[in-house]
N, C-alpha and C positions, 0 to 999 in steps of 0.2 A: 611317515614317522619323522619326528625333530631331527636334525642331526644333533650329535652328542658334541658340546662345546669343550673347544681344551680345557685341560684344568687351569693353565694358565692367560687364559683371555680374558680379557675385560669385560664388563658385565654390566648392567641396567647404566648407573647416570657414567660409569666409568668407559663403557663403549662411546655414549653420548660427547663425552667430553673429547676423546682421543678423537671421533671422527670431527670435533670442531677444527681440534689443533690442525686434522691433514685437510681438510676443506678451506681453510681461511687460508691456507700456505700459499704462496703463488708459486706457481710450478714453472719455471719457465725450461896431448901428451905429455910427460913428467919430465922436465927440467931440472938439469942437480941446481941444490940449491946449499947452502949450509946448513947445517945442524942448528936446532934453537941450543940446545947446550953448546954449540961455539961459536952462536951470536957474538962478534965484539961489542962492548958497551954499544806359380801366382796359383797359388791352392786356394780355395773358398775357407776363408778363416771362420774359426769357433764364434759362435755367438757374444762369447767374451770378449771379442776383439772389437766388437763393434763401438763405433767412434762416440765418447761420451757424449751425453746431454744434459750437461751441468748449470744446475739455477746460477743466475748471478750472487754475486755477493751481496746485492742489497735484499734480494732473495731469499736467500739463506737467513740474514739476520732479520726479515719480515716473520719468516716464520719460527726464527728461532721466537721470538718476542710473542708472538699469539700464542704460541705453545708454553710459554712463560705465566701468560694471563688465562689460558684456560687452567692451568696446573693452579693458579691461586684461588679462580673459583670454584675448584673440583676437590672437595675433600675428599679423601680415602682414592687419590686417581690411582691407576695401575700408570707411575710414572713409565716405569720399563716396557712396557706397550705401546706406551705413546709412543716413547719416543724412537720407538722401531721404524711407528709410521711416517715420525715427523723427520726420520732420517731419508727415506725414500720423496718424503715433499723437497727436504732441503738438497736434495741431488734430481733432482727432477729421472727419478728414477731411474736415474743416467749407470750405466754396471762399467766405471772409471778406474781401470788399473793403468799406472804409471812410472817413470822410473828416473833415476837417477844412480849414476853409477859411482861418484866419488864425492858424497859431500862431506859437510865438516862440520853438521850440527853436534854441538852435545846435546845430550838426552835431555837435562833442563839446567838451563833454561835457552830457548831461544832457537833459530837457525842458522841452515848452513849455506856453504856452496849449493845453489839449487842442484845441478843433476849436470853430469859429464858433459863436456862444450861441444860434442859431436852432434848432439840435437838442442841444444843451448841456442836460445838468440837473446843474448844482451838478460839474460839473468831469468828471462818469460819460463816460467814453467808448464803453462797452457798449452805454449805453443809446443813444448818439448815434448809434451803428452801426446797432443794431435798428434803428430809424427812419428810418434811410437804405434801409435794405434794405426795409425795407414802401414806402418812396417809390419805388425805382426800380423796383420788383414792379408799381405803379399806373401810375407815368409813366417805361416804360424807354425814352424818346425825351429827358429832361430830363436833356443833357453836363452841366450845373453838378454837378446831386447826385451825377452817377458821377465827376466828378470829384473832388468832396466826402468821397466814400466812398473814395476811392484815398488821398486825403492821410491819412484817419484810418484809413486801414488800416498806413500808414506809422507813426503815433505810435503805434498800438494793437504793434505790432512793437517799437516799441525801449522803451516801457514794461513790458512783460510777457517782453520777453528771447525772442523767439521771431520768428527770422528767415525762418522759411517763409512768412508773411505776403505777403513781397513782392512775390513773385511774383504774388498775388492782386492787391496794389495796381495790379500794373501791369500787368494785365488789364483792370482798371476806369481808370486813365487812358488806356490802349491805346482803349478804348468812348467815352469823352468825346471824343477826338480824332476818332474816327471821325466822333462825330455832327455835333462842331463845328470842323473842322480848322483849326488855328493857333490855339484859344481858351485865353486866357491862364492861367485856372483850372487846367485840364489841364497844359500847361506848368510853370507853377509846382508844378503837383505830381512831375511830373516833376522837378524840382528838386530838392525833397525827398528823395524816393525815390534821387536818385543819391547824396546827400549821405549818406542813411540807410544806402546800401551802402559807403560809403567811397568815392567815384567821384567826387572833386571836382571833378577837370574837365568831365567831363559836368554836373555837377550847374552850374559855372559856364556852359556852355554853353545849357544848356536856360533857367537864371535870365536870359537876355543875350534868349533871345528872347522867353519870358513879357515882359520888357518895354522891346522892339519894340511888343506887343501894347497892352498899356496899359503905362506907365510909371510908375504909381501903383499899380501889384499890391503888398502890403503885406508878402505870400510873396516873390514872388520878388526883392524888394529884402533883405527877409531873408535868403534864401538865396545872393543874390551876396555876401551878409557873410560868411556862414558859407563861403562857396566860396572865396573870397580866404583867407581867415584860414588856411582848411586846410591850402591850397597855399603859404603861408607868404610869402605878396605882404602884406605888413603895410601898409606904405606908400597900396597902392590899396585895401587892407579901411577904413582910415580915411579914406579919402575916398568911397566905398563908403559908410560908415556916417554920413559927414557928409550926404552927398546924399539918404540914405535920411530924414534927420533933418529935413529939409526937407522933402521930399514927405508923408514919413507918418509924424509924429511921433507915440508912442503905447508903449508895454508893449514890443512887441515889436523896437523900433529902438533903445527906451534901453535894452533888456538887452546889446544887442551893442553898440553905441556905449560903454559901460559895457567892454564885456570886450575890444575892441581898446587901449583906453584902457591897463586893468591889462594886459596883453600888452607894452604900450611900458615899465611899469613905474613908470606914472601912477595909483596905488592912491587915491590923493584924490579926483579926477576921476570913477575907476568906483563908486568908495564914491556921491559928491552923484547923481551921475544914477542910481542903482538907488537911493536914497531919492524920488528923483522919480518913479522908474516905479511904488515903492511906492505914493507918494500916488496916484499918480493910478489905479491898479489898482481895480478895481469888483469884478467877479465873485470866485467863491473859486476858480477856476482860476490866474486872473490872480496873486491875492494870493500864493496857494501858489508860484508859480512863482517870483516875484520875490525874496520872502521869503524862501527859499532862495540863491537866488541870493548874496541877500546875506549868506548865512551861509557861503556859499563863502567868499567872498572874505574874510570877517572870521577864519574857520578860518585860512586860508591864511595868514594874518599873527599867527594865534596868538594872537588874541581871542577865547578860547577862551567865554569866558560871555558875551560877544556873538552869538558864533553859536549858541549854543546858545537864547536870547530870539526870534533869529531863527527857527528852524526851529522854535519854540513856536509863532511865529506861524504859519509856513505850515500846519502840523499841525494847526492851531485852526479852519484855513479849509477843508482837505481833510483829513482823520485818517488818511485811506491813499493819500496821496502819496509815494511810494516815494523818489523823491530827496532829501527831507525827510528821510523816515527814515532813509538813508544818513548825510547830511549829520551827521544829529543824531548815530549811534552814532559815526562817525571824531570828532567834536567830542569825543562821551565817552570814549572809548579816550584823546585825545590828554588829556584835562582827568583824569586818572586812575583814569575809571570804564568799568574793563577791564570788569568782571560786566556791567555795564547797556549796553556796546556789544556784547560777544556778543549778549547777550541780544534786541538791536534787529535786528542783523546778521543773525542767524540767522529772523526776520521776515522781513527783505528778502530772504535768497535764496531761502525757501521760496516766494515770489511769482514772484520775479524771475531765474534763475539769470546774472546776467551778469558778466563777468569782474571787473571793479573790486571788490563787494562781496564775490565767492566769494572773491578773494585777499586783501584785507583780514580776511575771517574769518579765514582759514586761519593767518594770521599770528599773531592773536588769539590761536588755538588753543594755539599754537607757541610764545609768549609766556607761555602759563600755564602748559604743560605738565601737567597735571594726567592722573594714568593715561587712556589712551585719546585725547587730544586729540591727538598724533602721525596717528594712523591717521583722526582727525577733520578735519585739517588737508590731508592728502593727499588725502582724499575732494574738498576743497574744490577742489584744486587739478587731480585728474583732472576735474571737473564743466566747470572750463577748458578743456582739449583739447576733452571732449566739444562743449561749448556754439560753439566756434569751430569744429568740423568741421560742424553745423548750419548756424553761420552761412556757410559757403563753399556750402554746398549750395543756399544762399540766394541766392545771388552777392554775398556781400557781403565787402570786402577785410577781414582779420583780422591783417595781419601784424603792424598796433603792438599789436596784445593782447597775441599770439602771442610778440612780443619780450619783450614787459615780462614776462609772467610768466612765459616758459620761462627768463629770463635768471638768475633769481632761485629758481624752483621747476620749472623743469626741463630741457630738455635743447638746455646754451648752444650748442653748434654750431646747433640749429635757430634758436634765438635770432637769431644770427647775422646766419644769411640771413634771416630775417625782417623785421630791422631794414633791411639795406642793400636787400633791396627796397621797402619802403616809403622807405626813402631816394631812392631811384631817382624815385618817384612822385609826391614831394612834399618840399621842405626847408623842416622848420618846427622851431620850438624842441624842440618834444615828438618827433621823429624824428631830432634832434639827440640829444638826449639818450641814447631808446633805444638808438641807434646806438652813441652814445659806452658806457653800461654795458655793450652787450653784447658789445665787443669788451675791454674789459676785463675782463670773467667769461672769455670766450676765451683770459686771458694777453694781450692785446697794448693792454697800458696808453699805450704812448709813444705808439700809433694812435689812442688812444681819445679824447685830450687835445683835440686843437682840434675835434672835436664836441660834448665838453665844455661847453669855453670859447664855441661859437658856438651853444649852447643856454642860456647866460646874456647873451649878446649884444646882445638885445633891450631888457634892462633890468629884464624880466617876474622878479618876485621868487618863484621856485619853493623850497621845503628840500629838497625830493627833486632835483631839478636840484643845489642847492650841496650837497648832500652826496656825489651821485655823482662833481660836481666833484673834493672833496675830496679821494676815495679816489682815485680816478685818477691825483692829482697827488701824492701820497702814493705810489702806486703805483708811480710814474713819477720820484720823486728829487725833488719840489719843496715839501721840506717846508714851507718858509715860507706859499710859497701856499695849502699842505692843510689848515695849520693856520687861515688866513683864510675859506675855505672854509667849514669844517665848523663855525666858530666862529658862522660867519653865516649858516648852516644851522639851528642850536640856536637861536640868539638871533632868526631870526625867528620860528622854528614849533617849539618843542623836543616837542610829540610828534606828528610828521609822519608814523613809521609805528613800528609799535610794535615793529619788529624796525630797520628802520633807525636812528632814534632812539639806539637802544642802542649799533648800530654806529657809529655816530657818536661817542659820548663814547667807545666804547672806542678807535676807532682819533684821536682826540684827547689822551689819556693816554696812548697808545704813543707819539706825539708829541712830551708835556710829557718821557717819561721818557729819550727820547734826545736831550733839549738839550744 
């Protein structure tokens, strides 16, 4: 007799399809330091243990790409099937838990400290991993290291763009807690981990009791910042990040004390403390990190050859720090060096495939037109679908990806709801927003307005925030406003995206010409 098929498996061309996607894959210590608020101006180990076998990066994004082009030619595919399999092709089946004990990621955007300088060389997370994994092979009774290895199993995932990971991570925090129930390490990675999946509540939830535990966890005071910030409680993230500044002043409290600050729309403030976290930064993880950071924020305001000195520096300290290089190419696109941010871009996705950089290229693309960069630009932006269907199969929430770039590259009713369910789930400037664009690509501008207007609310100086403003209000009969808008869109950040940018002076001069 047949066996009886799940009810959730794949079926006639959608088996067909899923086994193309996996076939084609190629398998292969604390220092005082100041306060940012007074900155002046040999047992036989578990089969778990065993040492990953991780596809390369150009690996990973081979197959993220076939899984991309079979999902285009596979109507009705069982994307979440696939991408089960195509998670097991892009880890070369490898069962990779990892860790890191103190970094300094916020939840989003971006990275942190890779992972405690105990197994640390020169910023290598690989190597931090190996070494984990030969430790818990020797001593798989030692919760710290499994916990250790859970956390860096967590950054090795959102640095390499590869959400299957998680699951592993949380295998090996699952082990740590076994061995040592209620220990804060674990906890805090657990922290992580929910923050890494989009799950801020949880993620605040688990931070609250990491520290119950100790109240000096250095993570999970991090990660209540990062867990307030997401869920758009600003008020208690700044107190949150005051408190943290007291107990464990250092790298990873002035990066956030730093970005609650510019969130309120306090750019002065986040600028002096990430020059403090600079100074005070040692390792080249740390330097990389910060250094960056502050090329953010100086991008963001349209300092354009400030950040660009910045991201010299972090790139001087780590040469393949991938945020860096991001940073660097939008810097150069916006400073008017299209050729050399391609050029950077296309770097970062072959490492990296994740949605920020693959739609930023693609725009690039779009932007120069040049024969073939059409069909170059959509590649970039199906790699999006594929890379979020991955990441669900991950468990990790995608809807404001999901929003942002189907609003704009692809298909707005999804958009839509993608946006009001992450709206549902958290009300922050950046869901504000999405929310606000995507109901205006919808047609219903007059809806879209006070999402808008409550995603510059805060004070936090976004151009892509006042230019969405803009259009909406323009969209919506309020010339005067759109034109304020969009004025103060250019004038903070005039090359903020290299297709909206455009849109911007153009619906600016459709403005000037109906006075």
């Amino acid at each position: 007799m047949a066996a009886t098929q799940p009810a959730d498996a794949p079926s006639g061309t959608e088996a067909t399809r899923c086994a193309e996607a996996r076939a084609t894959a190629k398998v292969p210590a604390a220092s005082k330091v100041p306060t940012a608020s007074k900155v002046p101006a040999t047992s036989k180990a578990p089969a778990a243990a065993a040492a990953p076998r991780t596809a390369s990066s150009a690996d990973r994004v081979d197959a993220l790409r076939r899984f991309a082009a079979a999902v285009r030619r596979g109507r009705g595919l069982h994307v979440a099937s696939c991408a089960v399999l195509l998670a097991v092709a892009m880890t070369a089946g490898a069962v990779a838990v990892g860790g890191d004990g103190q970094d300094a990621a916020r939840a989003l955007p971006g990275v942190s400290r890779a992972v405690n300088a105990d197994v640390l060389v020169r910023g290598d997370l690989d190597t931090a991993i190996r070494s984990l994994h030969e430790h818990v092979r020797l001593q798989p009774r030692d919760f710290a290291a499994w916990a250790t290895l859970g956390l860096a199993q967590v950054e090795r995932a959102r640095t390499d763009g590869d959400p299957s990971r998680y699951d592993q991570a949380e295998r090996a925090l699952a082990r740590s807690l076994a061995l040592r129930p209620g220990n804060d390490q674990a906890l805090a990675g657990q922290a992580a981990l929910a923050a890494a999946r989009h799950d801020f509540a949880a993620a605040l939830a688990h931070a609250d009791r990491a520290l119950e535990a100790n109240p000096y966890s250095e993570r999970a005071l991090c990660s209540r910042i990062d867990a307030l910030v997401e869920l758009g409680r600003y008020a208690e993230a700044v107190r949150a990040a005051t408190d943290a500044d007291r107990r464990r002043p250092g790298v990873p409290v002035f990066t956030r004390y730093a970005y609650v600050h510019e969130l309120r729309g306090d750019v002065r403030t986040a600028r002096r403390v990430l020059h403090q976290a600079l100074a005070s930064a040692t390792g080249p993880a740390d330097v990389a990190y910060v250094a960056t950071a502050l090329g953010n924020l100086e991008r963001g305001q349209g300092r354009y050859g400030t950040a660009l000195r910045h991201y010299a520096r972090a790139l001087a300290a780590d040469d393949a720090y991938l945020p860096a290089l991001e940073g660097r190419a939008r810097a150069q696109a916006a400073d008017g060096d299209r050729a050399g941010a391609i050029t950077t871009l296309e770097q970062v996705v072959d490492r990296s495939p994740l949605p920020g950089p693959l739609v930023a290229l693609g725009e690039l693309y779009e932007e120069r037109d040049a024969p073939g960069d059409r069909a170059k630009a959509r590649e970039q932006y199906a790699l999006v679908s594929a890379w979020t269907a991955l990441a669900r199969a991950g468990g990790v929430d995608v809807d404001l990806d999901t929003a942002l770039a189907a609003a704009d590259h692809g298909d707005t009713a999804e958009a839509l709801r993608a946006a009001r369910a992450e709206w549902e789930r958290r009300r922050t400037v950046h869901t504000a927003d999405a929310l606000a664009w995507a109901l205006h690509r919808a047609g219903r501008s007059a809806e879209a307005l006070p999402y808008a207007r409550r995603a510059t609310a805060t004070g936090y100086r976004d151009a892509t925030f006042l230019y969405h403003r803009g259009v909406i209000e323009k969209a919506a009969g309020h010339d005067r406003a759109a034109r304020a808008s969009l004025t103060a869109a250019l004038e903070l950040n005039p090359g903020f995206s290299p297709l909206g940018a455009r849109a911007a002076r153009a619906a600016l001069k459709d403005l000037e010409a109906a006075r």
